[in-house]
N, C-alpha and C positions, 0 to 999 in steps of 0.2 A: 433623861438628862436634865440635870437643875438647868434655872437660867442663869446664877452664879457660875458654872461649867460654860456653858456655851457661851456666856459673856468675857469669859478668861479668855478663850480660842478665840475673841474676834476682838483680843487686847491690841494688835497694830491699827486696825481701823477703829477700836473706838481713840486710841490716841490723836489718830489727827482727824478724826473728827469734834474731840475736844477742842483740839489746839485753833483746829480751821475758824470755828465760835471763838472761841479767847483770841484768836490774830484778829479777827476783822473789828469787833470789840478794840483792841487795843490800837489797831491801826487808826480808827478814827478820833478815838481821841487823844494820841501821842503822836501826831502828824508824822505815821510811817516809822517811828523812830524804833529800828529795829528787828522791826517785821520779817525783812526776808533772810538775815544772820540766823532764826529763831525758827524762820520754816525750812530752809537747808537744816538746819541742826535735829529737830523732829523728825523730818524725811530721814534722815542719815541713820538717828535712835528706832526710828522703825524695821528699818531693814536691818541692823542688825538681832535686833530681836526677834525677828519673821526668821534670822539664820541662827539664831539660838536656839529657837524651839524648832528645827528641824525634825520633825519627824511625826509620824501618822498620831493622830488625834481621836477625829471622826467628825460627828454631825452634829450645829449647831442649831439652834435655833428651831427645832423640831424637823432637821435637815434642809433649812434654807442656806445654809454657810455648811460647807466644806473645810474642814481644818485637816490637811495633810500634807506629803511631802512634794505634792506637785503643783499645790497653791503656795507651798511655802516656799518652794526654789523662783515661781514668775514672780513674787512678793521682793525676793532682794535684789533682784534685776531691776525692775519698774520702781522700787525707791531708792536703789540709789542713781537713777536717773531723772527722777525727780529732786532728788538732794543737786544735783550735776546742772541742770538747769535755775534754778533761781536764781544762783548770783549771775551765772552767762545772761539772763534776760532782764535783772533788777539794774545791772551793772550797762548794759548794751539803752537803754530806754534814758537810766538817768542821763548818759552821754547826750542824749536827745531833747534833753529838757522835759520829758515826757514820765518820770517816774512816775510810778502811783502804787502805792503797798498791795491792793486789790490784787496785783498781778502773782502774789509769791500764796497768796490765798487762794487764789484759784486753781493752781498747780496743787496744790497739798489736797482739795477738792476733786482734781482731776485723779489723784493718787490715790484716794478714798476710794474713786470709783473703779478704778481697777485691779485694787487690790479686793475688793466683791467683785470685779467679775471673776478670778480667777477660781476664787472659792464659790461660787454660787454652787448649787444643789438643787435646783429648781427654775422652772422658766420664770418665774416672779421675781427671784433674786435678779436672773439673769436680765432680766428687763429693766429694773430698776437700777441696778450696776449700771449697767452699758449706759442709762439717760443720764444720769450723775455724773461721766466722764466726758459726756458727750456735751451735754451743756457746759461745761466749763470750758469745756475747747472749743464751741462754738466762740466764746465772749473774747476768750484768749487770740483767735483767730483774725477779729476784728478791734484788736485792744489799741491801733492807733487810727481812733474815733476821727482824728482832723487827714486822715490820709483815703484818698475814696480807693485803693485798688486791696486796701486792709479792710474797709469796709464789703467792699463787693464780695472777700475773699468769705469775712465772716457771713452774710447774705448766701451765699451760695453754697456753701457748709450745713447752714441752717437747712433749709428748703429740701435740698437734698439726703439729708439725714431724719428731716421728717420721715419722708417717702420710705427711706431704707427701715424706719423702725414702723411705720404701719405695714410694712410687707412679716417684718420681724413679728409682729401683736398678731398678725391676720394667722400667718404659719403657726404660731402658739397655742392660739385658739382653736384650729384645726387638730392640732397633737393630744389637744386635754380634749378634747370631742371624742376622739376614737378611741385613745389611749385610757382616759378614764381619771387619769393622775397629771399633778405639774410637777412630779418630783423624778429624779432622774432614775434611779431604782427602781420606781412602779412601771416608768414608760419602759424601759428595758424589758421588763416580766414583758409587757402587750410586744415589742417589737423582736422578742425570743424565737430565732428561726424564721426573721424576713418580717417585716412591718408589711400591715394593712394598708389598702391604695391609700386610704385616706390619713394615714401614719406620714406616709410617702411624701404625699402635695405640700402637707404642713412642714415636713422637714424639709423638702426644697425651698418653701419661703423664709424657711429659719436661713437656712443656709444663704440664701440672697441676702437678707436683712446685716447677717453677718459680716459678708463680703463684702457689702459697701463698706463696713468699718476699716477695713483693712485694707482697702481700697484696691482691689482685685478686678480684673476688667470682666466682664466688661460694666463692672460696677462703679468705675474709674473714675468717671466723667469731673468729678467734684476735686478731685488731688490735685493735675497741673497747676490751674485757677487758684486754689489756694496754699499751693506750696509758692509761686511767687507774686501774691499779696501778701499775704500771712507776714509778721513781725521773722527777722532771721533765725532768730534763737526759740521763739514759740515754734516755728517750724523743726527748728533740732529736737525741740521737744516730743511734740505728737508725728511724728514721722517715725520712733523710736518705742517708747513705751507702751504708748495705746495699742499699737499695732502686735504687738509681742503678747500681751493682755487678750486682744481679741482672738488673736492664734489658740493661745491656750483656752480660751474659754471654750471653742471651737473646737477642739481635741476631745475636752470634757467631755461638751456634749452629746459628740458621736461616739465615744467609745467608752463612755458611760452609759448613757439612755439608749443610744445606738449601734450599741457592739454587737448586737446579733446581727442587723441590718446591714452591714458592711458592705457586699458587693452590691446593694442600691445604690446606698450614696458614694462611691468609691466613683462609680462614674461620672457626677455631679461635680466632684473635684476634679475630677483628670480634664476635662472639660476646662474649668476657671484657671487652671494651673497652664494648661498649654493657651489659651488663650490671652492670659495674664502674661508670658514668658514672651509672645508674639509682640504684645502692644510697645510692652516693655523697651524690649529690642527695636525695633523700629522703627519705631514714633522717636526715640532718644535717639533716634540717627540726624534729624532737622533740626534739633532746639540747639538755643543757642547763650537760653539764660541757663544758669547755672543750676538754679532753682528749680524750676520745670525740667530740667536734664534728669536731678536726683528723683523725682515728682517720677518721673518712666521709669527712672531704676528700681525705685523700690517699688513699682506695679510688677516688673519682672521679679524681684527678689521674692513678693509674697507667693508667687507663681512657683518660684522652686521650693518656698517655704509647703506650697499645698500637695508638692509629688512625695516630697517625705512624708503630709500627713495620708493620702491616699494607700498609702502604703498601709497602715493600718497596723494595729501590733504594738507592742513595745518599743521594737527598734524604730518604728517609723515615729513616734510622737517623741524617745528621744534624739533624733535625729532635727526634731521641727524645735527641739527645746534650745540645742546646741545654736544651730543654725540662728534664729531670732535674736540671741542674748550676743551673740557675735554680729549680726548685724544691727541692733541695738549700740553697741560700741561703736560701729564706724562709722552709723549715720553723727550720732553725737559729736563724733569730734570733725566731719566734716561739717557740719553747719557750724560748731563753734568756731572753726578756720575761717569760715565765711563773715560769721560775726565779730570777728579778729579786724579785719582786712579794709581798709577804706583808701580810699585813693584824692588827696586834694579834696578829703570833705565830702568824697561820697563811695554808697555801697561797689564793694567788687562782686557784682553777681554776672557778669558775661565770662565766655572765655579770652576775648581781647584784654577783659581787665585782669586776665592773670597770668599776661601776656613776662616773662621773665623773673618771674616770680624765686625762680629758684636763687639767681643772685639779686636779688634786691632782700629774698626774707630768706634764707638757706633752711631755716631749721621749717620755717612753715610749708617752705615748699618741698621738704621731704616727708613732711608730716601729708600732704596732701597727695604725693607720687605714693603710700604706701597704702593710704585710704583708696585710689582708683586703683593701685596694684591687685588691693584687695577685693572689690567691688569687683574685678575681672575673674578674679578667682586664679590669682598665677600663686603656683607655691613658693615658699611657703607661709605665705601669710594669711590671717584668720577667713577669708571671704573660701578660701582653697578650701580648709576642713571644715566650714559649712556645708560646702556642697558636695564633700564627698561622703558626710556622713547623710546627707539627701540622697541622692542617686545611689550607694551600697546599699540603703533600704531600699527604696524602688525597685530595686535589682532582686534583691531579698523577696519579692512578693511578687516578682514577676512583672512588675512592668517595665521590663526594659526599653521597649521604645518606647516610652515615655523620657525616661531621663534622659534618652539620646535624643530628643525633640528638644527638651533644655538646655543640652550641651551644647547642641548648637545656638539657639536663643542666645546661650551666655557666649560663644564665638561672635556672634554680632554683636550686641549690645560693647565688647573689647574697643570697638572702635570710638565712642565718643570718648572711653577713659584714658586709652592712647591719644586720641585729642588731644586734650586736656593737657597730656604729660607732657608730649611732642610741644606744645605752645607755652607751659612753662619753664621747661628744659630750653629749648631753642630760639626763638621769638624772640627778638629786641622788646623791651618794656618802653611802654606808652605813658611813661611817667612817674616820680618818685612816689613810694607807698609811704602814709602816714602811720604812726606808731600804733602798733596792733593792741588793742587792752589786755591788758595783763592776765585776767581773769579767763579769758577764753583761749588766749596763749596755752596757759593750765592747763583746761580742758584736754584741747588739741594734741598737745604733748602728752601726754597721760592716754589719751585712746591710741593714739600713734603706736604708744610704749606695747597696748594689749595686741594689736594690731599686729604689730612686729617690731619687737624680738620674740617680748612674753608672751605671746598667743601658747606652744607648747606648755610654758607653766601654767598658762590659764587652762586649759583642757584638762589637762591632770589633774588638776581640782576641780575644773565643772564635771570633768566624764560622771565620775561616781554620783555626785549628787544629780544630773539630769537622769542618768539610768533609775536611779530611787522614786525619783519623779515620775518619771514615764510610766515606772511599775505601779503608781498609787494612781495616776491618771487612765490606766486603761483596764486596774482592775475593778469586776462588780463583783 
């Protein structure tokens, strides 16, 4: 394959990483003027071109990039929730007096990096992806510099995500030692009919390095902490995309390079998946910031995200496809409710402060009753046929008690979102709410809409293209 070929197939990422050089370029010397209109607008042109070119391609760059239909389906997910975040975060900072263009650069950078990881083809790619995504969310994480619990947030992000990619570089190095190759095809030939012990150790550290990204327990540690530091809307951000990105790259791996090895690493996940479901549940029984509540939820949520991929197969990664891009919607528009919401000049992030919410904001507090509706998994709204397209797989492949170990998880975990509902519903309010910004109103209303009612039209349109996916994802 020329490199004029393989530079075609990797036309979404060289576009913003054109754009990402020409923003910061243009940002510094037109003081901001424009920057984040022009990287939503980019973000928005990419993903629909990533769903234009729908369909199998092949291998870039001497098979470092993957061009198919299963990096093509996580590509219009993850941009246009990067389009969906810059004005919620350019718009929520200016309020603060705290703009700065850097921030809509860094996202379109974060979106680089995930849109390679989806397609990578090799653990180089896959290295290089994930530090590209990873650094910008580090900086994004602590992007208000005069605030120390933004700083601690990004500090502790840092530190720990070191650790998680030296376990990631150690396990890699161990896979190209026994394996022979860093490409996902050659390791597959060595891991055909059961990988080698030392195939084994290396894909268990792959596999940890991973989890921390996704923030999987018990690789956790780093999410609460920085889901309430973290900026509001940077948190809507990487609590949604990134995490959908590392799922899939995660899928890739195993049931590409790792498809013969299945029943090794199957228990590997059943493991992180009930113990992820555990903490999840739990732990979100005591909190009481909002922030650190959704911080356990989505530790549970990657938890049922990981019984679908355990599952193995077709139907289990499109089960993890469906699952993701629907929880992807409702983290988003619950953090833009978040970032909507202030009270007399400051954040509503307890549940005292959303203490009547329903009549003081009607349309927000339905918008937020459908998001925990959902998060509970009550039909029929989207969190419902996440999880059942999870658990019909697991079922599918025989792990049934497993999913019935989640169904319960997600019976407890019902409690804090009932919280929540019960205290906005019923609860006297603790004082008038100031006018919600417009822009994440949008949001809010808009995920609300996929959330419930359109969630059934959205499926009829994802099913086909996640099942295309899934099939280009676990075929070698």
């Amino acid at each position: 394959m020329t490199f004029s070929q393989s530079f075609l197939m990797a036309g979404p990422e060289v576009i913003l990483a054109v754009s990402a050089l020409a923003l910061l370029i243009w940002g510094a010397f037109a003081k901001r003027a424009g920057v984040a209109f022009i990287s939503a607008a980019v973000a928005a042109l990419v993903a629909a071109s990533a769903a234009a070119i729908f369909g199998p391609h092949g291998r870039a760059f001497g098979g470092g990039l993957i061009a198919d239909q299963g990096a093509a389906f996580a590509k219009v997910a993850i941009y246009l929730a990067s389009a969906a975040a810059i004005p919620l975060g350019q718009k929520w900072f200016a309020r603060r007096d705290i703009e700065r263009f850097e921030y809509a650069v860094l996202v379109i950078l974060a979106a680089l990096g995930m849109g390679m990881m989806v397609a990578a083809g090799d653990l180089i790619s896959l290295y290089v992806s994930l530090e590209l995504q990873s650094l910008a969310l580090y900086v994004l994480a602590a992007f208000r510099r005069d605030d120390a619990r933004s700083s601690e947030a990004g500090l502790k992000y840092f530190v720990l995500g070191a650790l998680s990619s030296g376990l990631l570089l150690y396990g890699s190095s161990l896979i190209y030692g026994f394996a022979g190759s860093t490409h996902f095809d050659l390791i597959a030939r060595a891991a055909e009919g059961g990988a080698k012990p030392g195939v084994v150790f290396g894909l268990v550290f792959l596999i940890c390095g991973l989890a921390f990204k996704v923030s999987a327990a018990p690789f956790h540690m780093w999410t609460p902490d920085v889901y309430e530091g973290a900026p509001t809307p940077v948190v809507g951000f990487f609590a949604g995309a990134p995490k959908l990105a590392a799922m899939v790259l995660l899928a890739r791996v195993l049931m590409e390079a790792f498809g013969g090895a299945v029943e090794q690493w199957r228990q590997v996940l059943i493991a992180l998946a009930i113990i992820s479901v555990a903490v999840g549940a739990f732990a979100g029984l005591v909190q009481n910031n909002l922030k650190r509540l959704w911080a356990y939820s989505s530790i549970a949520n990657i938890g049922y995200a990981l019984v679908g991929l355990a599952a193995g197969g077709q139907a289990g990664v499109q089960s993890v496809l469906l699952f993701m891009v629907l929880y992807v919607i409702d983290v988003t528009g619950f953090f833009a409710c978040l970032s909507a919401l202030t009270r007399e000049g400051r954040p509503m992030e307890t549940f005292d402060d959303f203490a009547g919410l329903v009549r003081e904001r009607p349309g927000l507090g339905l918008a937020m009753t459908a998001f925990s509706l959902s998060a509970i998994g009550l039909p029929p709204f989207s969190g419902f046929w996440g999880k059942v397209f999870v658990f019909q797989a697991a079922i599918g492949a025989g792990l049934a008690p497993v999913a019935v170990i989640a169904l319960i998880g997600s019976v407890i975990a019902a409690f804090y979102y009932l919280r929540l509902i019960k205290i906005m519903w019923l609860d006297p309010a603790s004082g008038a709410t100031d006018k919600p910004a417009g822009e994440a109103v949008a949001v809010t209303y808009a995920s609300a809409l996929f959330a419930f009612p359109l969630v059934m039209v959205a499926l009829i349109a994802l099913y086909p293209w996640a099942r295309a996916a899934a099939a280009a994802l676990v075929m070698r």
